[in-house]
N, C-alpha and C positions, 0 to 999 in steps of 0.2 A: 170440756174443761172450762169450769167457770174462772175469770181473770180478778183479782182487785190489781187494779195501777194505779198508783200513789201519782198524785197529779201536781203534786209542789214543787219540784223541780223543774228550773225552766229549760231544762234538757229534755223535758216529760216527750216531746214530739220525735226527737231523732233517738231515744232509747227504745220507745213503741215501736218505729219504723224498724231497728234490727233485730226486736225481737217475735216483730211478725213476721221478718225472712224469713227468723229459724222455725216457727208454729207453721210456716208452709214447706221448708226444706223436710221436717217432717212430720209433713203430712197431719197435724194434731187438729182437731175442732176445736173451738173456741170461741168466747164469749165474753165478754166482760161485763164484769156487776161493780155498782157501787156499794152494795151491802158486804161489808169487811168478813163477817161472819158467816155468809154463805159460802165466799170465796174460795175453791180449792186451789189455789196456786195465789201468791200475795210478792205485789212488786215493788219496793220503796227503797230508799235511799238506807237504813237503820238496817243492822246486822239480823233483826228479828223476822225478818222476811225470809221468804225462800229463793228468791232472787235479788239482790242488793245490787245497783248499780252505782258507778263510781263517776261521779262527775268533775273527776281531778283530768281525763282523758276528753271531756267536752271543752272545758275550760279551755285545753291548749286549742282544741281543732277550733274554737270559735274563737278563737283570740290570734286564728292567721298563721300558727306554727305547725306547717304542712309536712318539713321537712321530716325521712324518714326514722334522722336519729335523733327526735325529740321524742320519739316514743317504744322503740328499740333500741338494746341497750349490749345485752350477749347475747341474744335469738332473737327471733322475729314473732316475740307475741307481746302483747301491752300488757302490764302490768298493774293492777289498782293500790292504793297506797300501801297496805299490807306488804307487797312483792309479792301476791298469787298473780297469777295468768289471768287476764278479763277477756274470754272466749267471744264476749260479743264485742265490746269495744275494737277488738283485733279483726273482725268480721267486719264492722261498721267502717274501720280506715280502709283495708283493702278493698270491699269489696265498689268503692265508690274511689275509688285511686285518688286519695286524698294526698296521696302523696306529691302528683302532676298539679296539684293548684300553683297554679303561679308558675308553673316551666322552666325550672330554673336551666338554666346553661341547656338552652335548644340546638338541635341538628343541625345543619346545614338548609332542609325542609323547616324549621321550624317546629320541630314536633318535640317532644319528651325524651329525650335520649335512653333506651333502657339499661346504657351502660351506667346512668345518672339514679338509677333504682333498688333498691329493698331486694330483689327479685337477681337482679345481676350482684350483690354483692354476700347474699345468703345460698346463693345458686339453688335458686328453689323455685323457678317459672315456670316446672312441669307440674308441682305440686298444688295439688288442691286443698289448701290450709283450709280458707276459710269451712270446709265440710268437716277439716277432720277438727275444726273447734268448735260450729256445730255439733260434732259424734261427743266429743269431749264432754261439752256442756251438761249434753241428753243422759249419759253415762253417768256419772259424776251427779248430778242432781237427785236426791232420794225421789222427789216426785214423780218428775218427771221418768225416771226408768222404771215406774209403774208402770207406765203406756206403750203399746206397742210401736217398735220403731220398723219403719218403712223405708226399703232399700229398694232403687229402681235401677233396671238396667240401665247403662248410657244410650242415650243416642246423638243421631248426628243430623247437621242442617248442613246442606250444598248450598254453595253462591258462585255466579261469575260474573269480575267487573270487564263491563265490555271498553275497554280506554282505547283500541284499534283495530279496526278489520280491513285497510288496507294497506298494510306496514309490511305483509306477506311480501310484493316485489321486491322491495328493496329489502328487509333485512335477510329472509331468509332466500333472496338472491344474490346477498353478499357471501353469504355461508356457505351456497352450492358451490359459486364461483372461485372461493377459496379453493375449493376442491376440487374444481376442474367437472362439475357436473353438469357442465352443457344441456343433457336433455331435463335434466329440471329447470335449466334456467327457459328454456323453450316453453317448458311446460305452463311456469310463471306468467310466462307473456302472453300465452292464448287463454291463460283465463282470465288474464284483464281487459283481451279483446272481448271474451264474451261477457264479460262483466261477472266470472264467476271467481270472484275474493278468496285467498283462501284461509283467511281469516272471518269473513263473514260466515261462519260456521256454526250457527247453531244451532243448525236442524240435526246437526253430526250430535251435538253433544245431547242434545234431546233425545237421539235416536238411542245411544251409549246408556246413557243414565235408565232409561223404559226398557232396555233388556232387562236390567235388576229390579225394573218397579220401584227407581227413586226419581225424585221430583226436587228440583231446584227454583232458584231464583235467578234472574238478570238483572244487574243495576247498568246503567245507562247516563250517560252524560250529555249534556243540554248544549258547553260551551265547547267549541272547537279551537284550537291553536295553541300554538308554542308562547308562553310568558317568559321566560331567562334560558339561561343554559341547561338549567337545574328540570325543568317541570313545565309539562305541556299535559292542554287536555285532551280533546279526542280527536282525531285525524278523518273522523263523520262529521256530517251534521245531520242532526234529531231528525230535520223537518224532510229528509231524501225518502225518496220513494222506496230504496232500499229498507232501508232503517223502518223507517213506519212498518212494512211488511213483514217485516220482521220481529219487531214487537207485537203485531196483530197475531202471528203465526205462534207464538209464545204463548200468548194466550189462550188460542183454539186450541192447543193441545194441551192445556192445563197445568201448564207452570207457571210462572210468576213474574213480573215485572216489577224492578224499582229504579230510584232514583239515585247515580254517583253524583254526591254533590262535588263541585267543581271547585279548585283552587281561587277562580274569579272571586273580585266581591261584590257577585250577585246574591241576593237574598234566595231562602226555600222559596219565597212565596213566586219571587222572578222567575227563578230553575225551574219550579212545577208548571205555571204557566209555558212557560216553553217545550215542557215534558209533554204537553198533551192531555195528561190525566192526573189525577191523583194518586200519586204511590202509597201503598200503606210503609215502604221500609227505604231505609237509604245506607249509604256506606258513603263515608268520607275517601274523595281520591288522594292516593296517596297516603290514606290513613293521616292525614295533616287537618290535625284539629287539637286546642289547646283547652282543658278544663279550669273551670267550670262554665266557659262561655259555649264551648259547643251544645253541651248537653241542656242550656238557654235557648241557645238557637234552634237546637231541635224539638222543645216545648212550645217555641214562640209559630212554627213551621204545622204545627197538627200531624207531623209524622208520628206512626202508631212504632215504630222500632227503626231500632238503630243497629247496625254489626258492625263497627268503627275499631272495636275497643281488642286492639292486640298490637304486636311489636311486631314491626318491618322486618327486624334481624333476625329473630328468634321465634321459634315454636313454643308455646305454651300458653300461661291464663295471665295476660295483664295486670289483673287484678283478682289472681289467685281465687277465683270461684268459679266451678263447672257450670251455672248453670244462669240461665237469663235472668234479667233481675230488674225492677226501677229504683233509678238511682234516687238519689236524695236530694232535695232542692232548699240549698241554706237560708237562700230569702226570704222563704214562704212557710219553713218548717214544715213539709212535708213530702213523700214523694215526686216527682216530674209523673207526669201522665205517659211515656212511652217507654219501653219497653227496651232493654240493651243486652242482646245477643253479643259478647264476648268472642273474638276471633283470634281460635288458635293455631290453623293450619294456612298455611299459603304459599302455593309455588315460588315466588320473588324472593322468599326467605330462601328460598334452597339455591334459585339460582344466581342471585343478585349478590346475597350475603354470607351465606354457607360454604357458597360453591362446592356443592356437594351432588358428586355422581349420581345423574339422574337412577342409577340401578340402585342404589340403596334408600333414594326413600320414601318409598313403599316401606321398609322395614322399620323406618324410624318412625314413620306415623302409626304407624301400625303396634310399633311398642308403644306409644306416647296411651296411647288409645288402650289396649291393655293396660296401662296403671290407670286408668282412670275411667275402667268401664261398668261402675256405678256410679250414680247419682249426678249424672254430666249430660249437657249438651254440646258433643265434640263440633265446633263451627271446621268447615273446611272450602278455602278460597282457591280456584282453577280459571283462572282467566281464559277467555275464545282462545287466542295467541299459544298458549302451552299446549294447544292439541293441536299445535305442528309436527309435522315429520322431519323437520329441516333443520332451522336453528336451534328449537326447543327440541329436538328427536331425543324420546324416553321418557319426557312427561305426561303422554298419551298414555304407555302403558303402567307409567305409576299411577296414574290416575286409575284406569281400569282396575289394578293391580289393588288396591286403596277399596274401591268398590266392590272389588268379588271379596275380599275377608269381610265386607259386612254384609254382606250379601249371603253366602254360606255361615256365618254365625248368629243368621237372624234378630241382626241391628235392626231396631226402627230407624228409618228417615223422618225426620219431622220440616214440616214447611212452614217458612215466612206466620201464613195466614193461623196455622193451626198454634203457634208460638203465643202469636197476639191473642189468642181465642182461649187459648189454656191459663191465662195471666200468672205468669208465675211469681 
């Protein structure tokens, strides 16, 4: 498809950018010409085109009005002056959580409150909008629904933040002892004599994951220790013999390593020195990162992706798009150069914030996944710690549980590497 885009708007860079999501969400070739008359699809501000964009919906977002009921009003799509639906403007706010600029009224963490969101107040943070105003769009378009549309199964990206591997004694020796389980508490203590953690577990979960022939990631943290009452980082340190061995052992058997960047305020470029190598991916600990400055720091660091981008409390799309995406960079008018993996699933949610019987959720990710098993990349977060028997006993087998339905309905796994490599 050859393109004309009307270039006189000085919106012209951030309309481009959301309407090359949707020319790759599906799947279209494309090209752009400055000859008007060759053009088969023609983009400009004037009703006479076949696409019209509406720069009443730029105006507010570059003029700082972030907030979500500046642009919703009775439902959750933007509207252009007309009062029709602007399928991409709606696409362009969520999918780059324009709504977290500026943080209003933060958590206790400092983070985005999702009680403070679009998503908690339309209860729709299971739903994948931004695709079905994509579908909208492609439908609805005379040209466009000439062209064949491209529907891809979902699949799914495994991660685990490793924040503690020897928290094993003490917590889930509080839990036995609640119970009166003596021989595990014995059990506890001679594998700290032999030095065998049982949180230092990753060859378990390596081992788990290669039954199915799925392939995860490790993120890793650099800074060690407790900062307030609230938030500590990792109860290792990077440079132990353990650790290193362990990252090396990750490697040799063909998974992945990255980088949890730390609540410290050390820089990426400090964290990675410390890390050892270079990560291509990181995850924010704690998920405690504030927009637009994180996703700065993660341009200014050379990490090729990021999996930051989900709510603590809740299961679903942060920013209501199934699928990885590069965000948008106001400064520069144009995309960031890495890559933002979306996290929708996370054991903490269930057990921190849900508190929700380890036996049901397998069923509830497992629906989550079912509604939205095309055109998605299902992100899912299992920390080393929840493949305990002890305190966490039952997120072992939701876990497995989670793995065999995609396993028998022949989900792809996609990894870290193959994400960056696919640029989507």
């Amino acid at each position: 498809m050859k393109i004309y885009f009307d270039k006189s708007s000085i919106y012209y860079n951030a309309f481009k950018y959301i309407f090359e999501i949707f020319l790759r969400n599906k799947k279209i070739n494309f090209n752009y010409t400055l000859d008007l008359k060759s053009a088969d699809f023609i983009i400009s501000n004037t009703s006479e085109s076949d696409l019209q964009y509406s720069e009443d919906f730029f105006d507010k977002v570059y003029s700082k009005e972030y907030e979500f009921d500046n642009f919703f009003k009775n439902d959750c799509f933007v509207k252009n002056s007309k009062g029709e639906i602007d399928y991409l403007c709606t696409a362009f706010y969520m999918i780059n959580c324009i709504q977290e600029y500026g943080c209003f009224e933060p958590d206790e963490y400092g983070r985005f409150k999702y009680k403070n969101s679009y998503q908690y107040f339309y209860k729709n943070v299971e739903d994948n909008i931004v695709q079905q105003c994509f579908d909208k769009l492609f439908n609805s378009n005379e040209k466009l629904n000439k062209l064949k549309q491209v529907v891809f199964r979902s699949k799914f990206f495994l991660s685990h933040d490793i924040d503690t591997v020897y928290g094993s004694f003490f917590q889930d020796g509080f839990y036995a002892l609640k119970r009166k389980k003596f021989d595990v508490i014995i059990k506890l203590i001679m594998n700290v004599v032999i030095l065998k953690h049982d949180w230092l577990n990753i060859d378990k979960i390596i081992k788990i994951e290669s039954e199915y022939d799925f392939n995860s990631v490790f993120y890793w943290l650099v800074n060690k220790g407790k900062l307030n009452k609230l938030e500590r980082n990792s109860d290792y340190s990077i440079d132990s013999k353990n650790i290193r061995s362990t990252i090396e052992y990750v490697n040799q058997k063909g998974w992945e390593n990255g980088i949890h960047k730390s609540i410290s305020e050390d820089s990426f470029e400090t964290e990675i020195l410390k890390l050892g190598f270079i990560p291509d991916g990181n995850r924010y600990h704690y998920l405690k990162f504030n927009l637009p400055s994180a996703f700065n720091q993660l341009q200014q660091s050379g990490i090729k992706l990021d999996s930051s981008l989900g709510f603590a409390d809740v299961m679903g799309f942060r920013n209501n798009y199934g699928q990885p995406f590069y965000p948008f960079d106001f400064n520069n008018n144009r995309a960031y150069d890495f890559v933002e993996v979306p996290l929708n699933v996370m054991d903490q949610t269930f057990y921190g914030y849900e508190k929700l019987p380890p036996g049901k959720i397998a069923k509830k990710v497992i629906s989550f996944f079912e509604k939205n098993n095309s055109n998605s990349i299902i992100s899912v977060l299992w920390h080393n710690n929840f493949f305990s028997n002890y305190k966490f006993n039952g997120y072992l087998d939701a876990y497995k549980e989670i793995l065999k339905y995609f396993y028998e309905n022949k989900y792809e796994c996609i990894t870290q590497s193959q994400i960056i490599k696919n640029k989507y």
